[in-house]
C-alpha positions as CSV (number, residue, x, y, z in Angstrom):
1,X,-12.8,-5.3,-11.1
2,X,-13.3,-1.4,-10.0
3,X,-16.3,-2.4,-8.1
4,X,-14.4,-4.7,-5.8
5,X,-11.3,-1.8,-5.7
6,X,-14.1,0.3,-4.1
7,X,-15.4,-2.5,-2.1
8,X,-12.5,-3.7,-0.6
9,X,-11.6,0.2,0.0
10,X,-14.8,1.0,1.6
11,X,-14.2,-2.2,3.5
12,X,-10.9,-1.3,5.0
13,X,-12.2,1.5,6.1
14,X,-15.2,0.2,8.0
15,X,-13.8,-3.2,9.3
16,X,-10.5,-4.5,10.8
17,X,-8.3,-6.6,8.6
18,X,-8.4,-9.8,10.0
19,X,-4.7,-11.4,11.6
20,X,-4.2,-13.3,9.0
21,X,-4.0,-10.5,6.0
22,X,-2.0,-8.4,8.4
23,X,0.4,-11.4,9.3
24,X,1.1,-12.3,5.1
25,X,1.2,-8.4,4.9
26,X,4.1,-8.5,7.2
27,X,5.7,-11.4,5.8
28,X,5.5,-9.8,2.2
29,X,6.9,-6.3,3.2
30,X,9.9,-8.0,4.9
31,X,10.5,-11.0,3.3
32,X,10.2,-8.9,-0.2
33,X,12.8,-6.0,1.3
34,X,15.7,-7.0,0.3
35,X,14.6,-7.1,-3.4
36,X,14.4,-3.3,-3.1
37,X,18.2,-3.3,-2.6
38,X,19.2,-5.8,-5.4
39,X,21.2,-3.4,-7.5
40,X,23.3,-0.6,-7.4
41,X,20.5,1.7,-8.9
42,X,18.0,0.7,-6.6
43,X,20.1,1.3,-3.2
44,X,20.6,4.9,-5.0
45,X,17.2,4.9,-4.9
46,X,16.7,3.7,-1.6
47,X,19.2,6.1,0.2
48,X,18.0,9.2,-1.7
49,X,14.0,8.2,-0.3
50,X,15.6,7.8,3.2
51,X,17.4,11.1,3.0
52,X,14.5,13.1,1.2
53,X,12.4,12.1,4.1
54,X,14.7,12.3,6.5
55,X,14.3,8.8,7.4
56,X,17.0,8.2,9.7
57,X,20.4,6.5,8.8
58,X,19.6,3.3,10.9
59,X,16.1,2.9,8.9
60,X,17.5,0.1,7.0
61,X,17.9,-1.7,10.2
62,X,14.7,-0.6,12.3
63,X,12.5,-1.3,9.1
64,X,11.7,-4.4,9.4
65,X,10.9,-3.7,13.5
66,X,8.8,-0.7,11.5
67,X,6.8,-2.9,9.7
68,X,6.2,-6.1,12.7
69,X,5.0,-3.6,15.0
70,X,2.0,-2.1,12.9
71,X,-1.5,-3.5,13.9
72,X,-5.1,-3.7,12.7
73,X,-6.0,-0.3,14.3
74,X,-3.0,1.1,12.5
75,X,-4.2,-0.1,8.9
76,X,-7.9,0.9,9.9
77,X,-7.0,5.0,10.8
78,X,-4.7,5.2,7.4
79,X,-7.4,3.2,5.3
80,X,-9.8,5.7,6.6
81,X,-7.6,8.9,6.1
82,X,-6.4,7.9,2.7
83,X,-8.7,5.7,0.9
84,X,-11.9,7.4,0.2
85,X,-14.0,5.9,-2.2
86,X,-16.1,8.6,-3.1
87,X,-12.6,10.9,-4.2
88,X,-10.3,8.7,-6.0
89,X,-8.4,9.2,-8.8
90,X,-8.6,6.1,-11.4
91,X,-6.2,5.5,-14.3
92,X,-7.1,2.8,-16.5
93,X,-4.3,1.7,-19.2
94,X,-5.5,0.0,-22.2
95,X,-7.5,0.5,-25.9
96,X,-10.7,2.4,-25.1
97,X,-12.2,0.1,-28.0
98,X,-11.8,-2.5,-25.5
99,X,-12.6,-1.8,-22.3
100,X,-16.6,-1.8,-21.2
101,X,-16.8,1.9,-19.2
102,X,-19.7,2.8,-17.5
103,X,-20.7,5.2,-14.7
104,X,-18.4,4.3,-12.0
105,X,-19.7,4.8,-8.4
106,X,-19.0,3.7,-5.1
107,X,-20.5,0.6,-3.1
């Protein structure tokens, strides 16, 4: 399962997503955004991440304009600024009596 992580990471960075994974990507961020704002605690939340970075007080209603109007070049330059599978920090969660760990490296 880490050797597809780094896979698909390497693969973001070297290829396009295609239109379809960016299309259901949109879908999911704003079809699933109203969920983030389902209880009282979580719009706490919510206004205290807009305000710590300074978001904006209209964010709520440009988000979902945010997230339609990313494209494939967009995902690409972040994928390769943040998602560097030779530095990665892995956290696995489990009994080490359990789990098979080897020598980890990248595709």
């Amino acid at each position: 399962m880490v050797k597809e992580i780094l896979k698909q990471m390497q693969r973001m960075r070297s290829e396009y997503v295609s239109e379809q994974e960016l299309s259901d990507a949109k879908a999911y961020l704003t079809g699933s955004f109203p969920r983030r704002l389902e209880t009282t605690s979580k719009i706490v939340d919510f206004i205290s991440a807009v305000q710590f970075f300074n978001l904006g007080d209209d964010y709520i209603q440009k988000y979902p304009s945010y997230i339609k109007s990313i494209t494939k070049e967009d995902v690409r330059r972040v994928a390769e600024k943040y998602l560097n599978p030779e530095a990665y920090v892995l956290v696995l969660v489990g009994r080490q009596s359990e789990m098979k760990l080897h020598q980890l490296q990248a595709p």
